[in-house]
mmCIF file as gemmi writes it, N, C-alpha and C atoms, coordinates in Angstrom:
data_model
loop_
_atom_site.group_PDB
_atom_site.id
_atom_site.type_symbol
_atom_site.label_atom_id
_atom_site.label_alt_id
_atom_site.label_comp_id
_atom_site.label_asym_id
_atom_site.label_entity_id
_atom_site.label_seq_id
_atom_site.pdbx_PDB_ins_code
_atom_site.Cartn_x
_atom_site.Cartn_y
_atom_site.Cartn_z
_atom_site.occupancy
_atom_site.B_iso_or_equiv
_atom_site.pdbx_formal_charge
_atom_site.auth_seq_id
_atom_site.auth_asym_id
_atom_site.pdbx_PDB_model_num
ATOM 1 N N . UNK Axp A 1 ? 101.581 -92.31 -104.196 1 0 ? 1 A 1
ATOM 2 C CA . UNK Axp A 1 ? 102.122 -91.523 -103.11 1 0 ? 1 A 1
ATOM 3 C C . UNK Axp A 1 ? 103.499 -92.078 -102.745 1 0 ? 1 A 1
ATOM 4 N N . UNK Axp A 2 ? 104.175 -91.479 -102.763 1 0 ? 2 A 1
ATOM 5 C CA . UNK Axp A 2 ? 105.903 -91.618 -102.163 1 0 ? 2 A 1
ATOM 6 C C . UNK Axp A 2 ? 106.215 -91.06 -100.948 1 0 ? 2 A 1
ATOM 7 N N . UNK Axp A 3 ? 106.252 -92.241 -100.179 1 0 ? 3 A 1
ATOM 8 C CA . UNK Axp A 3 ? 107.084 -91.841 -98.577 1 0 ? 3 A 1
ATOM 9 C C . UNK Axp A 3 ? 108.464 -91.571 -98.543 1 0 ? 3 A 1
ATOM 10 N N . UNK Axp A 4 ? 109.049 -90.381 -98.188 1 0 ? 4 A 1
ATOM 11 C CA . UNK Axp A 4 ? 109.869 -89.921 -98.301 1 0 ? 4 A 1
ATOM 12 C C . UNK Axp A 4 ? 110.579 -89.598 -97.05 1 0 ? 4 A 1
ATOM 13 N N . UNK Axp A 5 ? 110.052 -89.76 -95.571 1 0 ? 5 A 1
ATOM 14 C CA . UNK Axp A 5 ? 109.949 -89.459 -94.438 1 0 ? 5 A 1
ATOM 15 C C . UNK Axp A 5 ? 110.782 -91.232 -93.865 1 0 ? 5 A 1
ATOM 16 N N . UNK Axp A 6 ? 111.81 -91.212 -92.912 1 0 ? 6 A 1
ATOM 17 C CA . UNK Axp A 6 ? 112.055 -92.439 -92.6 1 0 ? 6 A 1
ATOM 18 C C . UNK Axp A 6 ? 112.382 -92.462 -91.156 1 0 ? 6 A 1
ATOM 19 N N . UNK Axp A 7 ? 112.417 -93.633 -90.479 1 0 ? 7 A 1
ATOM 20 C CA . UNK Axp A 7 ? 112.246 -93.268 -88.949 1 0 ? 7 A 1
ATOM 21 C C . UNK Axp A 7 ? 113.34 -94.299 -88.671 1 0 ? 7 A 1
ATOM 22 N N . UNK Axp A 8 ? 114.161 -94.155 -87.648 1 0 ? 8 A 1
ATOM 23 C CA . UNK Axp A 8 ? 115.04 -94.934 -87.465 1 0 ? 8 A 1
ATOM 24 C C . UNK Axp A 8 ? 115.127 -95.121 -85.785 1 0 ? 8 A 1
ATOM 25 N N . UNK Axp A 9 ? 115.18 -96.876 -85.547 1 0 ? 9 A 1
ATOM 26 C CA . UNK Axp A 9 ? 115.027 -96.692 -83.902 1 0 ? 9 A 1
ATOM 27 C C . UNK Axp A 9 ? 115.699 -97.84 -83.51 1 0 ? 9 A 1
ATOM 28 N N . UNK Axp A 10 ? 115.977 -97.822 -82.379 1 0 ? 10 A 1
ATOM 29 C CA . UNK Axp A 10 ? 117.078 -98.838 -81.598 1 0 ? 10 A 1
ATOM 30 C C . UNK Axp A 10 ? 116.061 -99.391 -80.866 1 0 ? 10 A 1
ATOM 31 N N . UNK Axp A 11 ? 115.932 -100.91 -80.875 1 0 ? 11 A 1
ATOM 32 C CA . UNK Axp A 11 ? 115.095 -101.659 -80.324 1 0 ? 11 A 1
ATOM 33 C C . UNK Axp A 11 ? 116.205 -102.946 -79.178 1 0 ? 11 A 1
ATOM 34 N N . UNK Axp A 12 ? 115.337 -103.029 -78.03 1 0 ? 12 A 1
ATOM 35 C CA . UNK Axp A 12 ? 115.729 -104.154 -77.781 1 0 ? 12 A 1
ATOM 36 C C . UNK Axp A 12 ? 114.542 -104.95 -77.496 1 0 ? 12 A 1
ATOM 37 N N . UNK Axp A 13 ? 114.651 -106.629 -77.622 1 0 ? 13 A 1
ATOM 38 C CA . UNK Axp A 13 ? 113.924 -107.38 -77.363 1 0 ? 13 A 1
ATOM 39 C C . UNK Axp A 13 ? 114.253 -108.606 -76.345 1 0 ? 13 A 1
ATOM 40 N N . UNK Axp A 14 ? 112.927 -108.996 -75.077 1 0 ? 14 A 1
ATOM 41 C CA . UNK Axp A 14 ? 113.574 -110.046 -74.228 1 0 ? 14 A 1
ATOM 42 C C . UNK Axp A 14 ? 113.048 -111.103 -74.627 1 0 ? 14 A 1
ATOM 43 N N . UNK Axp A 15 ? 113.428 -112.654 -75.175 1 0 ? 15 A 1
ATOM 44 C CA . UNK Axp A 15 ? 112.72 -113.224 -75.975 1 0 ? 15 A 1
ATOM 45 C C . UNK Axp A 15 ? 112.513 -114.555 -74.923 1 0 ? 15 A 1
ATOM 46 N N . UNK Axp A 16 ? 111.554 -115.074 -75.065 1 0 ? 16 A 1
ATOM 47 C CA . UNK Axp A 16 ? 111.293 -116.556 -74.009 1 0 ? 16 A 1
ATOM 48 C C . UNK Axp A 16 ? 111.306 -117.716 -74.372 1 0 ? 16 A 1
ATOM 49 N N . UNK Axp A 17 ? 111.604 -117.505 -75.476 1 0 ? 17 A 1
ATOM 50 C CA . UNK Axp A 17 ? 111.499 -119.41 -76.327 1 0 ? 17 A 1
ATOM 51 C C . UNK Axp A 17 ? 110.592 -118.925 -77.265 1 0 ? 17 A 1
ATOM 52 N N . UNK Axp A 18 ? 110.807 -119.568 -78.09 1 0 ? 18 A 1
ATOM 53 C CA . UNK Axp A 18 ? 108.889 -120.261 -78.936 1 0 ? 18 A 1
ATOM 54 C C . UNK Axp A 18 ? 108.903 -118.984 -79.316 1 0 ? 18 A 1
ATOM 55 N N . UNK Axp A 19 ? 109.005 -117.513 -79.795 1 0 ? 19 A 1
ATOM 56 C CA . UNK Axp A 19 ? 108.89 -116.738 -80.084 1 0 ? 19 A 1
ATOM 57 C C . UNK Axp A 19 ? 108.032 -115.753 -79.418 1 0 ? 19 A 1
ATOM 58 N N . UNK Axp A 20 ? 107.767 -115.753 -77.634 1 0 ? 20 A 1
ATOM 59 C CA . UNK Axp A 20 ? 106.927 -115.059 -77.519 1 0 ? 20 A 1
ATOM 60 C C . UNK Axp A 20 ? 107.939 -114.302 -77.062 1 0 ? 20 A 1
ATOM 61 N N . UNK Axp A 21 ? 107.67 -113.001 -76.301 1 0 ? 21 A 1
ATOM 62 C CA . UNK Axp A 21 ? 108.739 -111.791 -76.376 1 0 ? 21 A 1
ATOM 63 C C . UNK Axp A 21 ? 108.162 -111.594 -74.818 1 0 ? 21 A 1
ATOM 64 N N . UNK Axp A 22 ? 109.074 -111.208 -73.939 1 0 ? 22 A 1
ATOM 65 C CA . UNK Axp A 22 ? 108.771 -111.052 -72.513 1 0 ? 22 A 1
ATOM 66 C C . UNK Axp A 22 ? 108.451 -109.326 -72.544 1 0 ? 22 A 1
ATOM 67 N N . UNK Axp A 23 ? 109.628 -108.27 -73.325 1 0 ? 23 A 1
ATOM 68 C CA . UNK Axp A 23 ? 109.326 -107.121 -73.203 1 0 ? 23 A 1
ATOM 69 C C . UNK Axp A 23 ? 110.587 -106.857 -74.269 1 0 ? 23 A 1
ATOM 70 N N . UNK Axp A 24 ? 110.135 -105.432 -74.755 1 0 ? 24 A 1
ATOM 71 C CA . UNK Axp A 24 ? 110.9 -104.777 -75.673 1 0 ? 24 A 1
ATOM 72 C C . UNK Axp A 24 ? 110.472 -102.719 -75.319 1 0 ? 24 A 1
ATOM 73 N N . UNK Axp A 25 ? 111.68 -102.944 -75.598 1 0 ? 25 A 1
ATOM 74 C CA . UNK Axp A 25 ? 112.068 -101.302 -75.978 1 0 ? 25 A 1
ATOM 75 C C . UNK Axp A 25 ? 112.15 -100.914 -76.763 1 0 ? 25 A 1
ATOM 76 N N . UNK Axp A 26 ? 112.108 -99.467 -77.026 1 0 ? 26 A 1
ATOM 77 C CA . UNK Axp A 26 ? 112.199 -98.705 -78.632 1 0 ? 26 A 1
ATOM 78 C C . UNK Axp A 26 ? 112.256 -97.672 -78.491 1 0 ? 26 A 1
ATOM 79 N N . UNK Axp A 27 ? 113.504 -96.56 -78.5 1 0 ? 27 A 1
ATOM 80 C CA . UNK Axp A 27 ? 114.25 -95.353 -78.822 1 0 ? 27 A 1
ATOM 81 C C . UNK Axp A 27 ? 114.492 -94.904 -79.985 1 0 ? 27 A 1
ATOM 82 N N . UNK Axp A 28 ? 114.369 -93.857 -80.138 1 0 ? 28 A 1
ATOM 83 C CA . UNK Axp A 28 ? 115.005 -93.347 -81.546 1 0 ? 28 A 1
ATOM 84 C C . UNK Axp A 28 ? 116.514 -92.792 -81.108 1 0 ? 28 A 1
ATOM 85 N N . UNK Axp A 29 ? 116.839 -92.806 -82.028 1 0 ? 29 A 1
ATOM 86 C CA . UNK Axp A 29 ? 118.277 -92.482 -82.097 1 0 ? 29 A 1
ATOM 87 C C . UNK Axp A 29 ? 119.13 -91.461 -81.229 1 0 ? 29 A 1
ATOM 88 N N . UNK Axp A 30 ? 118.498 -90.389 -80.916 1 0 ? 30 A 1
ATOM 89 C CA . UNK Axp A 30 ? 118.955 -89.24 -80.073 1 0 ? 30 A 1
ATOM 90 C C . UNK Axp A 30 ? 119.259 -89.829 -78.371 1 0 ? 30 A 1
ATOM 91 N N . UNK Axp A 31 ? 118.508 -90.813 -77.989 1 0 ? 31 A 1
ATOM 92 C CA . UNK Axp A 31 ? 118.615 -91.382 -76.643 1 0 ? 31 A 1
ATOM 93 C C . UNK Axp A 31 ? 118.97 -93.151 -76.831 1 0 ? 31 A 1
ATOM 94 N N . UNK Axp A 32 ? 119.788 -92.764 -75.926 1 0 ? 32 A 1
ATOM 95 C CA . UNK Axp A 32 ? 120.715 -94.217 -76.337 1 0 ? 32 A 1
ATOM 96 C C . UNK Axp A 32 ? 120.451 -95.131 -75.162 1 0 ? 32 A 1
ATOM 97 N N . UNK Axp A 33 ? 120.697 -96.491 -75.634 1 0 ? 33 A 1
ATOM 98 C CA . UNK Axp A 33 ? 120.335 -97.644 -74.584 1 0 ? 33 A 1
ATOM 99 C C . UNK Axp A 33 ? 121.311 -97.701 -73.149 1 0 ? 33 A 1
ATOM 100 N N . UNK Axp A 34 ? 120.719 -98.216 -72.033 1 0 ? 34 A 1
ATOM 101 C CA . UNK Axp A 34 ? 121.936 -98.298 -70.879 1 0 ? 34 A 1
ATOM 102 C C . UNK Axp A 34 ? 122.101 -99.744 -70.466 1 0 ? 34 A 1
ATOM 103 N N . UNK Axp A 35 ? 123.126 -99.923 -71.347 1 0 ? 35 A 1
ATOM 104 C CA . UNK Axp A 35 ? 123.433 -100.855 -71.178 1 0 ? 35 A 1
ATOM 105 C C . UNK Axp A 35 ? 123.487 -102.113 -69.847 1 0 ? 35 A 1
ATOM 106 N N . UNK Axp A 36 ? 123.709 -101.479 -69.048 1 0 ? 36 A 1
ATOM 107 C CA . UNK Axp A 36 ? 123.83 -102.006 -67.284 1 0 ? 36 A 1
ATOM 108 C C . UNK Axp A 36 ? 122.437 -102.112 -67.273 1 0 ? 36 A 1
ATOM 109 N N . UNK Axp A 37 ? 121.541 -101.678 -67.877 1 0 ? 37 A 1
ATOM 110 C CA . UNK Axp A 37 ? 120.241 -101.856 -67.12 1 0 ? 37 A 1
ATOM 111 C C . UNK Axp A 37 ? 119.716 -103.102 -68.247 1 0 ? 37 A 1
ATOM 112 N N . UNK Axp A 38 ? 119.883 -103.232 -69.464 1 0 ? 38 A 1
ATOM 113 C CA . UNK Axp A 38 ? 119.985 -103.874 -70.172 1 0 ? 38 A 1
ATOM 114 C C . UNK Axp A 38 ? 120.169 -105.467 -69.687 1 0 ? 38 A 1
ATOM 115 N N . UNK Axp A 39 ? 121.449 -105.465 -68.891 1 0 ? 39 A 1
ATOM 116 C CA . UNK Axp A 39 ? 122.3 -106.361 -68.19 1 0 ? 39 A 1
ATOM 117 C C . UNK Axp A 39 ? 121.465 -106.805 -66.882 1 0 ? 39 A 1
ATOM 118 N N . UNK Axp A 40 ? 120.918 -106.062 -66.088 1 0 ? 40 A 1
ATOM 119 C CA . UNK Axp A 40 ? 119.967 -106.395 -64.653 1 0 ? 40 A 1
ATOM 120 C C . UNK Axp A 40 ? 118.362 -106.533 -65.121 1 0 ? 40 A 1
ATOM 121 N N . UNK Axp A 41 ? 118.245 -106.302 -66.724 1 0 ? 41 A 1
ATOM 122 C CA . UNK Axp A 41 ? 116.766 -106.882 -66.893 1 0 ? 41 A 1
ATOM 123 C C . UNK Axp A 41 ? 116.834 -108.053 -67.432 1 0 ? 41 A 1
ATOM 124 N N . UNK Axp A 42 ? 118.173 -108.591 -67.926 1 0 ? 42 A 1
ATOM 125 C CA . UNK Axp A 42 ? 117.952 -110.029 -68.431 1 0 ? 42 A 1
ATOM 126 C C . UNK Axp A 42 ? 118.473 -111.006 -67.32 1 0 ? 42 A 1
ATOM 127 N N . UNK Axp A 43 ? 119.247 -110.434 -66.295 1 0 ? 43 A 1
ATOM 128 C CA . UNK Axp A 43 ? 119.162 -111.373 -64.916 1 0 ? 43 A 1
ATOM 129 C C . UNK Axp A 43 ? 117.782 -111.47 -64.382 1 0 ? 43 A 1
ATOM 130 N N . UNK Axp A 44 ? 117.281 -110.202 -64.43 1 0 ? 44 A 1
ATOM 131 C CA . UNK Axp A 44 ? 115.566 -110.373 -63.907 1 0 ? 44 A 1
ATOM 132 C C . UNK Axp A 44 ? 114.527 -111.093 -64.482 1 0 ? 44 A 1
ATOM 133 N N . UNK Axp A 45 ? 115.014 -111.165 -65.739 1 0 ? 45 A 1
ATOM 134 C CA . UNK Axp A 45 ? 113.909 -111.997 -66.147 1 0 ? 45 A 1
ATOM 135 C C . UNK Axp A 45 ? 114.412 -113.689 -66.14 1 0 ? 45 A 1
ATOM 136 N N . UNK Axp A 46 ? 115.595 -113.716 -66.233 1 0 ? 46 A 1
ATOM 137 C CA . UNK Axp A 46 ? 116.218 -115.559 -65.946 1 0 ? 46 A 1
ATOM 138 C C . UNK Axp A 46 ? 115.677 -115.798 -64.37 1 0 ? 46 A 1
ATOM 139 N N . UNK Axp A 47 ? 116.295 -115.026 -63.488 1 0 ? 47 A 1
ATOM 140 C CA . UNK Axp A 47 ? 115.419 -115.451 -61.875 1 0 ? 47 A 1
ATOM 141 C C . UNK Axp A 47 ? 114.462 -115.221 -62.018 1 0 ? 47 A 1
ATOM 142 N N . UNK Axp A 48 ? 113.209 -114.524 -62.562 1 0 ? 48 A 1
ATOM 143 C CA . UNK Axp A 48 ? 111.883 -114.883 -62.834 1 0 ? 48 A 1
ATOM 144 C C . UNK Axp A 48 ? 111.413 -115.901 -63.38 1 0 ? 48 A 1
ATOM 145 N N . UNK Axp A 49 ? 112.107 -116.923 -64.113 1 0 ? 49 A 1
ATOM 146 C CA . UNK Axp A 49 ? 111.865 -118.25 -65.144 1 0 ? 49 A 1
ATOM 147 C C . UNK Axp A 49 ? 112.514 -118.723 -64.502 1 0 ? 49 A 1
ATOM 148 N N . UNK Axp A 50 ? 113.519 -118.826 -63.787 1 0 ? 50 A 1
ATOM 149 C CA . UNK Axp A 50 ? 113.974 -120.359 -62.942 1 0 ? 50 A 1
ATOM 150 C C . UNK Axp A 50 ? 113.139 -120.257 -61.652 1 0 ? 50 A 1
ATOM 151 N N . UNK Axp A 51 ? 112.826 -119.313 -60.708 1 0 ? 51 A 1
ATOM 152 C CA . UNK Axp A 51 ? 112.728 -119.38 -59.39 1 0 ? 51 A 1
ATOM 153 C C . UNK Axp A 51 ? 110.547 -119.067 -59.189 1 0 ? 51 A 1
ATOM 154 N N . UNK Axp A 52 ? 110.205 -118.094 -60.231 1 0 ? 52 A 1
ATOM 155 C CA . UNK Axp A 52 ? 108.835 -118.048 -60.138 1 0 ? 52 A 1
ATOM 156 C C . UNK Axp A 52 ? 107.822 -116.816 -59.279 1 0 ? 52 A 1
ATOM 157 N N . UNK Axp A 53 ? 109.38 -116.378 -58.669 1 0 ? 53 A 1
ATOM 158 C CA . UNK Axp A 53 ? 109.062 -115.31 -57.999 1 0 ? 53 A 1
ATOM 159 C C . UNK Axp A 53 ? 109.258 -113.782 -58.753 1 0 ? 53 A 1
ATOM 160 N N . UNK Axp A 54 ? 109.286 -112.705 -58.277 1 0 ? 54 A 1
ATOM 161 C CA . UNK Axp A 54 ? 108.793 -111.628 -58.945 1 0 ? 54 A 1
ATOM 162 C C . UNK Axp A 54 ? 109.989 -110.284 -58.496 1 0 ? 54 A 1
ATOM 163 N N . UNK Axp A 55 ? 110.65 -110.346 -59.242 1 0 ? 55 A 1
ATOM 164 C CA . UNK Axp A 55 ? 111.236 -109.206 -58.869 1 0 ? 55 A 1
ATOM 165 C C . UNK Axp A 55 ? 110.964 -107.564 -59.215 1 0 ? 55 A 1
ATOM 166 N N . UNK Axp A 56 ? 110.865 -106.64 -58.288 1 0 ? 56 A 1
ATOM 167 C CA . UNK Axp A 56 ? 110.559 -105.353 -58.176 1 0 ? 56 A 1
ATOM 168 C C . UNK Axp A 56 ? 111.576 -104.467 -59.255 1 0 ? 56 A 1
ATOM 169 N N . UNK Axp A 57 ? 110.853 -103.241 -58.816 1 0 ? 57 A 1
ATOM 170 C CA . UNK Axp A 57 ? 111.685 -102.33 -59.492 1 0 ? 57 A 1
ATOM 171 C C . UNK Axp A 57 ? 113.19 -102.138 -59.304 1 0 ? 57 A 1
ATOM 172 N N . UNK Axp A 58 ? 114.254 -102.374 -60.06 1 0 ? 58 A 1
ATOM 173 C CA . UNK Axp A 58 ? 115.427 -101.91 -59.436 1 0 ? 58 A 1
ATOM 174 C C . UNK Axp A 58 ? 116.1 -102.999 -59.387 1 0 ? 58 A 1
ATOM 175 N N . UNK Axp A 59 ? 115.606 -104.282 -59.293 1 0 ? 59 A 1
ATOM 176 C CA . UNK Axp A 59 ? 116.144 -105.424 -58.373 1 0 ? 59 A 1
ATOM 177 C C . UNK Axp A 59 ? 117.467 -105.631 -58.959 1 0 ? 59 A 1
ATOM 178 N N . UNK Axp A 60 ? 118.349 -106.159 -57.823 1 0 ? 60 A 1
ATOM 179 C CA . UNK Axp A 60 ? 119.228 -106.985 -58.432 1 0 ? 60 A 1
ATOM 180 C C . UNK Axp A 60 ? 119.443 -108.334 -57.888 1 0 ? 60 A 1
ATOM 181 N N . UNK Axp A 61 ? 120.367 -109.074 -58.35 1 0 ? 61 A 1
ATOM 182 C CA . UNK Axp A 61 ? 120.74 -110.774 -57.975 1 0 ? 61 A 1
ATOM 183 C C . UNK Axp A 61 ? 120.943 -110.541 -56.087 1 0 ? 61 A 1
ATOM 184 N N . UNK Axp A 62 ? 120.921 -111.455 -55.606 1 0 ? 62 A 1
ATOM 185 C CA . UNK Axp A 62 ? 120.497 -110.94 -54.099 1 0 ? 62 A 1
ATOM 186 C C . UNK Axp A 62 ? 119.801 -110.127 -53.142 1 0 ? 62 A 1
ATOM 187 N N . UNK Axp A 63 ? 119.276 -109.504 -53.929 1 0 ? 63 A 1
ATOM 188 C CA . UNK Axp A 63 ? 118.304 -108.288 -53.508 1 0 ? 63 A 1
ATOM 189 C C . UNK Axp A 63 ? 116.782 -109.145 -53.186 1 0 ? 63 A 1
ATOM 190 N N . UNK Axp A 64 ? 115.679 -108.152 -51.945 1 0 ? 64 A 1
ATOM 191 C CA . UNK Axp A 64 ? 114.65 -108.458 -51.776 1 0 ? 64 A 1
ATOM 192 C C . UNK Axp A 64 ? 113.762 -108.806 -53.464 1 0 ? 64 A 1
ATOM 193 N N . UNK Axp A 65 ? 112.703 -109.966 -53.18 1 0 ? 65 A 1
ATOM 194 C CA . UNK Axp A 65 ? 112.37 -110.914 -54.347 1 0 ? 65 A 1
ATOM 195 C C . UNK Axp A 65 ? 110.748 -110.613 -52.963 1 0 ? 65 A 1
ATOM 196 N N . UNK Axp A 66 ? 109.868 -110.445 -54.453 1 0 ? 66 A 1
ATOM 197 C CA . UNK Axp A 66 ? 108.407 -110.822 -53.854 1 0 ? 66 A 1
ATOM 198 C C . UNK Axp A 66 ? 107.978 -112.486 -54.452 1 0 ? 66 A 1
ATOM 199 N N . UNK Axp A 67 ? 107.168 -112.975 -54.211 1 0 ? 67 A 1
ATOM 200 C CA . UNK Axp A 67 ? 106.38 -113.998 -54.41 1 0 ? 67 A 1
ATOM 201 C C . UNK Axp A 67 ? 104.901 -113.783 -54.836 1 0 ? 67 A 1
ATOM 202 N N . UNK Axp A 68 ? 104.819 -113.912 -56.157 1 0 ? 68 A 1
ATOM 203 C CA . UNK Axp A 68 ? 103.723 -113.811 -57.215 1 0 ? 68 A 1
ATOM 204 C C . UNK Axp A 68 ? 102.132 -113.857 -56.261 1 0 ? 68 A 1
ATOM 205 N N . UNK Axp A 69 ? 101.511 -113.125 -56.182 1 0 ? 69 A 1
ATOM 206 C CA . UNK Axp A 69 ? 99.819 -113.997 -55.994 1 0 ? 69 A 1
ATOM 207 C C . UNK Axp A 69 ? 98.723 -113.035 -55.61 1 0 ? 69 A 1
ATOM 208 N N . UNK Axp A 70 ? 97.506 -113.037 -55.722 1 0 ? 70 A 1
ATOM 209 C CA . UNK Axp A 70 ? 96.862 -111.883 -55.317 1 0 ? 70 A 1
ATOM 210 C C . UNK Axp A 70 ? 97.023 -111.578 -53.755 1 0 ? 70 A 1
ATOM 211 N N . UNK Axp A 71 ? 96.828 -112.43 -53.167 1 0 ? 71 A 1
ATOM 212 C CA . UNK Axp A 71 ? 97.596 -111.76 -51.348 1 0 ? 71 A 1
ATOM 213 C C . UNK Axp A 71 ? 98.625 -110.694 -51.571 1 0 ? 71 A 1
ATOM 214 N N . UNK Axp A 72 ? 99.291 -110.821 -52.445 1 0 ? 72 A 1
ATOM 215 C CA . UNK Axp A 72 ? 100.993 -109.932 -52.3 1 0 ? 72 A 1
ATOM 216 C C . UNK Axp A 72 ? 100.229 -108.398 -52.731 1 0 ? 72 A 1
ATOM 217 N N . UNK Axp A 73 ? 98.798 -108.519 -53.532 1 0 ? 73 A 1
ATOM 218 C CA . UNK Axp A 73 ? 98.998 -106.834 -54.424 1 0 ? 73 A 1
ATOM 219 C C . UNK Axp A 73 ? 98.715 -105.745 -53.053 1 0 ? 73 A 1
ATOM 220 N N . UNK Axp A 74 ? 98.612 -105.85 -52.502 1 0 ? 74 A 1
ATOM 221 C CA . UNK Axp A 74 ? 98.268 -105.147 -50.839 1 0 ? 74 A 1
ATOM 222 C C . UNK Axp A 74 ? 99.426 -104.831 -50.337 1 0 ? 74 A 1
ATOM 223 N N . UNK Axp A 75 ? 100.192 -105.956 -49.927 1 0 ? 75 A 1
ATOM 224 C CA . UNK Axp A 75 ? 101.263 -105.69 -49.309 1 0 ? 75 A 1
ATOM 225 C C . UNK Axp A 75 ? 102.454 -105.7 -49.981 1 0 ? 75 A 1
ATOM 226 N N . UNK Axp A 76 ? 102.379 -105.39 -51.125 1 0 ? 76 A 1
ATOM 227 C CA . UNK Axp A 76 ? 103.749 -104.981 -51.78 1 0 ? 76 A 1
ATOM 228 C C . UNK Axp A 76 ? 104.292 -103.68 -51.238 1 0 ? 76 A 1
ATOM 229 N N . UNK Axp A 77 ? 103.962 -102.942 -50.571 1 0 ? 77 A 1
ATOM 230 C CA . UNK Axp A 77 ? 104.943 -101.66 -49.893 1 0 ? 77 A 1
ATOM 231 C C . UNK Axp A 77 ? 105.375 -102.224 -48.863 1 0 ? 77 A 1
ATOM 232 N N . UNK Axp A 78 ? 104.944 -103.656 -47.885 1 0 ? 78 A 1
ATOM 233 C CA . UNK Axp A 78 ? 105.594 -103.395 -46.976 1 0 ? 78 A 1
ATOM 234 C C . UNK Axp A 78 ? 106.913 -104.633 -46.715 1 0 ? 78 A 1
ATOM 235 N N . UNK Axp A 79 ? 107.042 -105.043 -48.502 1 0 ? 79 A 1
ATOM 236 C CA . UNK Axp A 79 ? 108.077 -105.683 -48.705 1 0 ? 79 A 1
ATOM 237 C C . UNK Axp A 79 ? 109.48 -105.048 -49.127 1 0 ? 79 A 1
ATOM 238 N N . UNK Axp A 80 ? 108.633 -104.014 -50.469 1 0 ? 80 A 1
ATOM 239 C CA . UNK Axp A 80 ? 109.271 -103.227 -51.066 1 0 ? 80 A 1
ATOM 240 C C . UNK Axp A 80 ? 109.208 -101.15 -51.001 1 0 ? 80 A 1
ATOM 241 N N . UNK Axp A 81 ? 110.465 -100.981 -50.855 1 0 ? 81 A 1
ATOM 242 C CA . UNK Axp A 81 ? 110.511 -99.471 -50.9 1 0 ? 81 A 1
ATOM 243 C C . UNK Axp A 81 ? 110.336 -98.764 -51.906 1 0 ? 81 A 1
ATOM 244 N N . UNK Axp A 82 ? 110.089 -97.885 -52.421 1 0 ? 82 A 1
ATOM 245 C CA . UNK Axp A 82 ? 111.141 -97.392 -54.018 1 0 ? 82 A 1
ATOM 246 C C . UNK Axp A 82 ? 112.447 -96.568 -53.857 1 0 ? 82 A 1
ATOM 247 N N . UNK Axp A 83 ? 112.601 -96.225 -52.084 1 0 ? 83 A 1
ATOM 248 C CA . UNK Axp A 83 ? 113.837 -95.964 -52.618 1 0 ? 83 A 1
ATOM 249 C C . UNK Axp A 83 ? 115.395 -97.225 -52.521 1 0 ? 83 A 1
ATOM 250 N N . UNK Axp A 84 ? 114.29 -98.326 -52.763 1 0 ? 84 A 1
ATOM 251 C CA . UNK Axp A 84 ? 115.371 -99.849 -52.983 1 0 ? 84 A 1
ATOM 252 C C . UNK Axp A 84 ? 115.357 -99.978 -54.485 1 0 ? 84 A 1
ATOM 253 N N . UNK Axp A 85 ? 114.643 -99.282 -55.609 1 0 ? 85 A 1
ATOM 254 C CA . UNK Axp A 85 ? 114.935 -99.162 -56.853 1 0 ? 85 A 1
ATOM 255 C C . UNK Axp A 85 ? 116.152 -98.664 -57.144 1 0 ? 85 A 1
ATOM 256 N N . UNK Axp A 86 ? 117.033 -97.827 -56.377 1 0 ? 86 A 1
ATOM 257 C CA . UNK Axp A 86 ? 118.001 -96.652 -56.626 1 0 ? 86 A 1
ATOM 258 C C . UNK Axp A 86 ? 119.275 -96.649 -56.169 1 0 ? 86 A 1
């Protein structure tokens, strides 16, 4: 059997050391990467590995930061908005 069919896709990967991978993306070609967001998920994930805390949707460098733990899964709305994602 001959595959003749080929798929082509734009990946990005967030990598943590040691080869484990924090998160990755994968587009095909017609929809393209955004870069800026690209840019505020790898600040998000460095203040997540230096500081331990948890940043929300949207976040940026100075912006409201939750603190990891089962107490927080309750009151995460009345830290965070969604329209502070935007």
């Amino acid at each position: 059997m001959k595959l003749e069919k080929r798929f082509t896709a734009l990946s990005v990967k967030y990598w943590r050391g040691f080869g484990v991978i924090q998160a990755m993306e994968i587009l095909t070609p017609p929809v393209s990467r955004n870069v800026a967001e690209l840019i505020r998920q790898v600040k998000a994930f460095q203040h997540v590995r230096e500081t331990g805390e948890a940043t929300p949707s949207g976040w940026q460098p100075g912006k409201v930061i939750m603190k990891p733990g089962p107490d927080q899964v309750s009151k995460v709305w009345e830290v965070w908005k969604p329209e502070m994602a935007f």
